[in-house]
MIMAR-358813 format. One record per residue (C-alpha): residue number from 1; residue in one letter; y, z, x. Coordinates in steps of 0.001 Angstrom, whole numbers, plus 500000, padded with zeros to 6 digits. Each point is the difference from the previous one (the first is absolute). Example, Ala and Ser with C-alpha at 12.3 -4.5 7.8 and 13.67 -1.06 7.14 Angstrom:
BEGIN
<1,"a",<495500,507800,512300>>
<2,"s",<503440,499340,501370>>
This chain:
BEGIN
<1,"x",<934412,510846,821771>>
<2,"x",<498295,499071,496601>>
<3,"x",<500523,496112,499389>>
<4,"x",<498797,499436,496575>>
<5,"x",<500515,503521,497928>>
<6,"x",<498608,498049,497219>>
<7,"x",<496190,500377,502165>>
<8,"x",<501010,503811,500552>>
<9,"x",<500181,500701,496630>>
<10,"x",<496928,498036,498892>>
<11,"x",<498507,501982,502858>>
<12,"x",<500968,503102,498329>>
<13,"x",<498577,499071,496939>>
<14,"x",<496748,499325,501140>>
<15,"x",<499970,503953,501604>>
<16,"x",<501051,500946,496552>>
<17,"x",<496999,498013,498734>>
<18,"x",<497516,501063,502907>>
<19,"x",<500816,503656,499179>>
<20,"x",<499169,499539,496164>>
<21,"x",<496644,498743,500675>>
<22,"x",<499135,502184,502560>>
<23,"x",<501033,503031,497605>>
<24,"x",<497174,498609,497048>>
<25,"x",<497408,499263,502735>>
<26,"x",<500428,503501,501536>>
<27,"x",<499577,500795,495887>>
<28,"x",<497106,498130,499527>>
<29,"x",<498444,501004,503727>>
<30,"x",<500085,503844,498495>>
<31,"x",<498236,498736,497162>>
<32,"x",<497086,497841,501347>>
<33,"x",<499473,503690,502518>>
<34,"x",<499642,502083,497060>>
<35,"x",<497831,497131,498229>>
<36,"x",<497586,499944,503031>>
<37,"x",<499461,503574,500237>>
<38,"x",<499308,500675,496251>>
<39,"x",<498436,496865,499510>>
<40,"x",<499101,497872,503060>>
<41,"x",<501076,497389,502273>>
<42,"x",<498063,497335,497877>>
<43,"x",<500677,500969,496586>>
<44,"x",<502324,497105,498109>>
<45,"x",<502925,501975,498989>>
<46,"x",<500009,501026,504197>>
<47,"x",<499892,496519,501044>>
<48,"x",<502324,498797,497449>>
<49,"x",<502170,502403,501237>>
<50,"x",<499358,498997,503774>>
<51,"x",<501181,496761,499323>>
<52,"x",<502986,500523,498195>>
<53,"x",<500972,502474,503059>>
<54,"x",<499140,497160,502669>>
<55,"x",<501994,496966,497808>>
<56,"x",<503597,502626,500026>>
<57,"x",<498991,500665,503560>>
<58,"x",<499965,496480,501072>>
<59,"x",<503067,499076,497929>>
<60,"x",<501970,502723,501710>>
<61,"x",<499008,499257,503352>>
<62,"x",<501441,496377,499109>>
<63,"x",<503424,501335,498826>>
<64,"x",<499752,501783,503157>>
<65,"x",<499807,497176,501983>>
<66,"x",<502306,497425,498359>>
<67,"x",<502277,503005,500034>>
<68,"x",<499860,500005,503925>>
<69,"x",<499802,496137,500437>>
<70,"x",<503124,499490,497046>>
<71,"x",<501911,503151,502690>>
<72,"x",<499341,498358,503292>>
<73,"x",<500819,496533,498250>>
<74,"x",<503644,501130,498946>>
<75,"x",<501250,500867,503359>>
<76,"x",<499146,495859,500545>>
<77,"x",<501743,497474,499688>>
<78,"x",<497516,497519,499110>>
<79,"x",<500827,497994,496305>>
<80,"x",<495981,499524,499937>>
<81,"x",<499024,503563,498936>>
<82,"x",<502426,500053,496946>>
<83,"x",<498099,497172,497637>>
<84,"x",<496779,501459,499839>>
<85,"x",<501005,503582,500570>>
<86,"x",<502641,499943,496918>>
<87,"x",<496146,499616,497342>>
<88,"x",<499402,503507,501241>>
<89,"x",<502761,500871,497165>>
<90,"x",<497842,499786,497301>>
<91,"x",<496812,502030,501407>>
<92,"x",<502325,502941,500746>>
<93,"x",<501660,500025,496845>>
<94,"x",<496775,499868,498093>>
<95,"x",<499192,502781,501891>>
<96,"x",<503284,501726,500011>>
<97,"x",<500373,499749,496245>>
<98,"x",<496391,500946,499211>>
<99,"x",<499161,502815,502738>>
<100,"x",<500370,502733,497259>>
<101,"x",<497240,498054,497824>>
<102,"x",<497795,499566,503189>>
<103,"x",<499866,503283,500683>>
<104,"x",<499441,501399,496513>>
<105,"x",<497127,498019,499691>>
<106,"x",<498142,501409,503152>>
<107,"x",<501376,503404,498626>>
<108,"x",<497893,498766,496455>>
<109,"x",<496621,499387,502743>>
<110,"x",<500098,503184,501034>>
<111,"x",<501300,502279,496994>>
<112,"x",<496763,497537,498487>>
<113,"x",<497518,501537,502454>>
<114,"x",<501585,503743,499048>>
<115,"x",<499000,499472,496462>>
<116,"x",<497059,498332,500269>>
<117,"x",<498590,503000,502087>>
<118,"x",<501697,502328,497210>>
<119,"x",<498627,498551,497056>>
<120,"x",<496345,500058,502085>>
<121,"x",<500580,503529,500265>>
<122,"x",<500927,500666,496382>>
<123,"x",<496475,498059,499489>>
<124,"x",<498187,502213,502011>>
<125,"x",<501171,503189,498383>>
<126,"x",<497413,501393,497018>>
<127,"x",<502288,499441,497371>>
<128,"x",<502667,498135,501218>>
<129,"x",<502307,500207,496472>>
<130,"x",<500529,503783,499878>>
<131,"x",<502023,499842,503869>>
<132,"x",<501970,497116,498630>>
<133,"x",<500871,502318,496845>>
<134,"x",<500494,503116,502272>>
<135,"x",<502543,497498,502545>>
<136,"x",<502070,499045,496819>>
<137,"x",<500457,503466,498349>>
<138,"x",<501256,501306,503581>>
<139,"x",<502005,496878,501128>>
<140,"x",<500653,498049,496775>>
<141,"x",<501267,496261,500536>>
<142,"x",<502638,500541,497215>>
<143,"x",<502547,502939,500404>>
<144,"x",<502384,500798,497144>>
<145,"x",<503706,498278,499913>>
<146,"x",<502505,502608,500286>>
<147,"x",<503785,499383,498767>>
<148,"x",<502355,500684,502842>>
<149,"x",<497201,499111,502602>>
<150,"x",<498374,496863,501955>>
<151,"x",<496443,501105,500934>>
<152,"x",<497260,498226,501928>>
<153,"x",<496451,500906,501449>>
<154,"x",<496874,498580,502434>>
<155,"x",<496660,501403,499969>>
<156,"x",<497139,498734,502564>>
<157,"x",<497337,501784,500085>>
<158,"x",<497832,500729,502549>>
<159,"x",<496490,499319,500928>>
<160,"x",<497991,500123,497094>>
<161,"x",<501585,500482,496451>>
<162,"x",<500484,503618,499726>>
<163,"x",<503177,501619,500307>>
<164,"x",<501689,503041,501159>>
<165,"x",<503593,498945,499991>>
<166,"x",<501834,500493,496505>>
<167,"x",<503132,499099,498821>>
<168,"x",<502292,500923,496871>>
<169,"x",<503071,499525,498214>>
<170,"x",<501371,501559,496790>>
<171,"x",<502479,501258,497947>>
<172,"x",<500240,503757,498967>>
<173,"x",<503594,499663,498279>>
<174,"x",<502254,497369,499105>>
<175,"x",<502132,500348,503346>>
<176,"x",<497371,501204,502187>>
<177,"x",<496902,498104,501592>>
<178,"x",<497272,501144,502244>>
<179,"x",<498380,498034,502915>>
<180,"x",<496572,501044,501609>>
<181,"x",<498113,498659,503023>>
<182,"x",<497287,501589,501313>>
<183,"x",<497045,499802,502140>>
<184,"x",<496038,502231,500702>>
<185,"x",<498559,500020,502819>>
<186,"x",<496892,497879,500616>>
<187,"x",<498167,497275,497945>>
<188,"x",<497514,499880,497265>>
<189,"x",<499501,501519,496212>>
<190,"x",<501047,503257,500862>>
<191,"x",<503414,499637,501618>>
<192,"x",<501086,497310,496863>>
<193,"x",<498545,502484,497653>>
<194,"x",<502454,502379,501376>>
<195,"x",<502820,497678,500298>>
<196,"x",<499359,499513,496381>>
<197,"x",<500230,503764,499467>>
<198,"x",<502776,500138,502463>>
<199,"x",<502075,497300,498026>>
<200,"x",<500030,501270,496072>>
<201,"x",<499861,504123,501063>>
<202,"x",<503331,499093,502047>>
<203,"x",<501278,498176,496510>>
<204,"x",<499734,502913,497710>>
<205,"x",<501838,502189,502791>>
<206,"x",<502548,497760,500785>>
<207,"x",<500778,500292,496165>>
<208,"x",<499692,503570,500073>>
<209,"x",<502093,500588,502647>>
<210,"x",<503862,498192,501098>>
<211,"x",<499231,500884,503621>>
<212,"x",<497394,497806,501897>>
<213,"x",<499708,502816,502315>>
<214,"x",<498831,502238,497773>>
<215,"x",<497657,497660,497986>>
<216,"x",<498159,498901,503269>>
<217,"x",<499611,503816,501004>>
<218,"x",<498251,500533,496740>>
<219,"x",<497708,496895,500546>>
<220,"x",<499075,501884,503191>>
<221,"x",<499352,503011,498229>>
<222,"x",<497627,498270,497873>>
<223,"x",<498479,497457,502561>>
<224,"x",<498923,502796,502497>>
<225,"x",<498327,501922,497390>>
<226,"x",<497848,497717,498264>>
<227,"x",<500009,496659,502782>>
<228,"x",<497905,499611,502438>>
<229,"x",<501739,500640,503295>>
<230,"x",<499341,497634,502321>>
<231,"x",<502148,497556,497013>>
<232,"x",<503122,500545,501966>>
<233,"x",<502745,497857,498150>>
<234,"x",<503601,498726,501272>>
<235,"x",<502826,499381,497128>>
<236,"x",<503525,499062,499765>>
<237,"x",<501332,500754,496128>>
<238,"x",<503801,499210,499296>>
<239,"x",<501833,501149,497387>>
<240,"x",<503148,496891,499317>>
<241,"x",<502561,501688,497422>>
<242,"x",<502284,497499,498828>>
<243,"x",<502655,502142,498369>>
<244,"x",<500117,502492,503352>>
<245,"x",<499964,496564,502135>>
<246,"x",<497586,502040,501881>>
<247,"x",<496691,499560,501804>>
<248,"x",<498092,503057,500722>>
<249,"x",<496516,499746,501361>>
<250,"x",<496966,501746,501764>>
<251,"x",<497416,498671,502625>>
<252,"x",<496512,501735,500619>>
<253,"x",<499648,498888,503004>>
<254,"x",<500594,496661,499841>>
<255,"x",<500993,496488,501593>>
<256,"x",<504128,500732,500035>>
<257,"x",<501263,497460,496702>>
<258,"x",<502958,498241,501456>>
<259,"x",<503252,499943,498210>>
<260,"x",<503274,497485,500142>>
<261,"x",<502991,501906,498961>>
<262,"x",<503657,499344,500472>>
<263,"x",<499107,497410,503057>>
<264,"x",<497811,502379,501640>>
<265,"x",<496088,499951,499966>>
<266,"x",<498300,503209,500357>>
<267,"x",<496639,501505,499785>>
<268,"x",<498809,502985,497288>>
<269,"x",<497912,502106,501765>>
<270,"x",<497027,502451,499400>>
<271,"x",<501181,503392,498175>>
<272,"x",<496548,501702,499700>>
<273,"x",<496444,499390,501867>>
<274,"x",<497533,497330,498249>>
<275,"x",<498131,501915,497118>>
<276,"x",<496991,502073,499863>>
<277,"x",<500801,500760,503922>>
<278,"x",<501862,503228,498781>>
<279,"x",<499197,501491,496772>>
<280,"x",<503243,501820,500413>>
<281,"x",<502097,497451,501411>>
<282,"x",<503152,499857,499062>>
<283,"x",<501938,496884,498779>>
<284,"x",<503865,499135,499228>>
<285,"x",<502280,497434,499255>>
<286,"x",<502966,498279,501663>>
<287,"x",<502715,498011,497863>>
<288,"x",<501791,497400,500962>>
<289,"x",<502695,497576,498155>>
<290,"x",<498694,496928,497887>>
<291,"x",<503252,496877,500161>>
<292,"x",<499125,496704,498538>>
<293,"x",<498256,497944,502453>>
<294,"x",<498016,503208,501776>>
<295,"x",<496448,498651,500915>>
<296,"x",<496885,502252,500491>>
<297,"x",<496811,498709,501606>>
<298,"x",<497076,502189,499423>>
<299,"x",<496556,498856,501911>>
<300,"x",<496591,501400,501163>>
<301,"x",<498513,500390,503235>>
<302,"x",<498437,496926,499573>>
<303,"x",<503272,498138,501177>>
<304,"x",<500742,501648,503643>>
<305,"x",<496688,500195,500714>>
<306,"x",<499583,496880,500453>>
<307,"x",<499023,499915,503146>>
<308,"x",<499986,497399,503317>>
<309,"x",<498041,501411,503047>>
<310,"x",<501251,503627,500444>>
<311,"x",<502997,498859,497959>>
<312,"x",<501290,500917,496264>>
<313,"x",<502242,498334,497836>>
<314,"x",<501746,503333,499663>>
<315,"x",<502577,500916,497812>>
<316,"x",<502938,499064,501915>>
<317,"x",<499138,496224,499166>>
<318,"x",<500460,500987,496314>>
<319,"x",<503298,501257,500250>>
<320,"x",<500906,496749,502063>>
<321,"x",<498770,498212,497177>>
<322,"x",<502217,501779,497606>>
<323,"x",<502656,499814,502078>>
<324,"x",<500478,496049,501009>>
<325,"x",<500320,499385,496245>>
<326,"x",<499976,502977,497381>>
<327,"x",<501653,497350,497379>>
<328,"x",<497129,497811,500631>>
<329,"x",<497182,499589,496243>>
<330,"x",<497804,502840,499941>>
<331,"x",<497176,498480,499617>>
<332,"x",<500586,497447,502658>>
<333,"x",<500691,503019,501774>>
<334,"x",<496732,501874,499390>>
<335,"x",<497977,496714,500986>>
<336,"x",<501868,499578,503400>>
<337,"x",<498848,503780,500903>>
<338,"x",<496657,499522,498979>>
<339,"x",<499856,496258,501990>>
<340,"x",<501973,501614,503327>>
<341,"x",<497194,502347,500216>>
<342,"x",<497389,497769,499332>>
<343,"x",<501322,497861,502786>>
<344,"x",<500559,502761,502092>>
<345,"x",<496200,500891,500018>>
<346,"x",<498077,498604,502180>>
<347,"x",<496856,500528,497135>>
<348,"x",<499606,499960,496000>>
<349,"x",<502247,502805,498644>>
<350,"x",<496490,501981,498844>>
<351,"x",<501866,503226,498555>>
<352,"x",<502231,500052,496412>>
<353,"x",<503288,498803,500042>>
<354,"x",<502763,500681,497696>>
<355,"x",<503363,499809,499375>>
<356,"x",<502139,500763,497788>>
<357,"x",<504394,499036,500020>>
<358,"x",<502450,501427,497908>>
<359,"x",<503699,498460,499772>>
<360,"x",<502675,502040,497791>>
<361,"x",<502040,496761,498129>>
């Protein structure tokens, strides 16, 4: 029988705490592994690292305890626990009110450690400005503002600074608006040089024709006969016509987009094989309705390949995503997908990452 319930909830406090610190040491513990193997035990930033892990380790292993001392000490009857015990307030507050910042910053150490070994690899490139060119053309920062839409996007890319995942978003009438995401196999000058290709070819025949189906068949058309082949290239191209209060779209093979319409999520499948694998492949379009409200999440393979052990991140966790919350900010959206997967891994996300949300309002 609990004799002071005051101790049992300071007791559960201090569990609340412990599990807060032990989350941003497990956080910083990932961090000072992947420092040591890319840089070694010794080097500054590792050590740095080590000790932040060991100071949240210790401090959880103390909420730990007091938890189990401040549990055993409410079943007691004993007036001489309560003084002392009743200070404890303020630690676990501290903690409880701050555990967000706490583990944000050892979020900061490692996302740190991610860019410093990015930018080194930018460095290392021969010409390091032209990638960084080539990365904005294909997945600009800025995407137009659209009446009648919210829109949001992340881009990460991958180990070094060249990209092969593209996105786009434009107009082609004054009720109608395209979206394109897209992705080439492998790494390197050639595949972004393609993406490139990939990316303004699929513009002037998404303007030529009203059906994405029949705009990405041409791009295979042209693709297979003057690509190289081994450039195979997954895209997802959807066609949103606000006077129809339609959505009609076409996937070459690619990660499903996920869609939240009237409170059901569901995913947008392939409708042709990625390009170049056929030169006469064949590619159509399915329509579906458009309500205010209706979110789209478009990504590459960057995002459910993320991978722990023999493990992905899978599409299935997207759709979850979309589903606990599919009123919640886009762009907060698009940042919790890329930060689930990146705590998912159990390594640096090293291929491109994008994503790109779509919200009818």
């Amino acid at each position: 029988m609990v004799e002071r319930p005051f101790l049992l909830v300071v007791a559960l406090g201090c569990v609340v705490a412990a599990m807060v610190w032990a989350r941003s040491g497990q956080r910083l513990r990932r961090a000072e592994r992947r420092m040591a193997a890319a840089m070694g035990s010794t080097d500054p930033s590792t050590e740095a690292t080590r000790l932040a892990y060991r100071r949240e380790l210790h401090t959880a292993l103390l909420y730990a305890i007091l938890a189990i001392a401040l549990g055993a000490g409410s079943v007691s009857g004993e007036a001489v626990f309560d003084a002392p015990l009743f200070l404890l307030i303020l630690p676990v507050a501290i903690s409880i009110r701050y555990g967000s910042r706490f583990f944000a910053e050892a979020g900061l150490t490692e996302a740190r450690w991610v860019r410093e070994r990015r930018a080194q690899e930018v460095l290392n490139q021969q010409g390091e400005m032209t990638p960084m060119r080539w990365s904005a053309r294909l997945a600009p920062d800025e995407l137009p503002q659209i009446q009648g839409f919210e829109i949001a996007h992340v881009y990460e890319p991958g180990a070094g600074a060249l990209a092969g995942d593209f996105y786009d978003l434009f107009p082609t009438s004054p009720n109608r608006i395209i979206a394109v995401i897209g992705d080439v196999a492998g790494h390197g000058l050639e595949p972004s040089i393609t993406a490139f290709q990939v990316k303004y070819l699929l513009r002037v025949f998404l303007r030529q024709y009203r059906d994405p189906g029949q705009a990405v068949e041409e791009l295979n058309v042209v693709l297979s006969a003057h690509g190289r082949p081994e450039d195979l290239v997954s895209l997802c191209a959807v066609t949103f016509d606000q006077m129809a209060g339609t959505l009609r779209f076409t996937s070459a093979g690619h990660p499903p987009a996920w869609v939240w319409h009237d409170g059901e999520v569901r995913p947008l499948r392939a409708t042709g094989p990625l390009l170049t694998l056929d030169p006469n492949g064949t590619y159509f379009s399915r329509e579906i309705p458009l309500d205010v409200g209706d979110v789209m999440i478009m990504y590459t393979d960057g995002l459910t390949e993320a991978r722990a052990g023999y493990n992905l991140f899978g599409e299935e966790r997207i759709g979850q995503h979309l589903r606990r919350d599919p009123g919640q900010d886009l762009k907060v959206m698009c940042k919790d997908l890329l930060e689930a997967a990146r705590d998912f891994a159990d390594a640096p996300l090293t291929d491109d990452v994008a994503i790109l949300a779509i919200r009818k309002t």
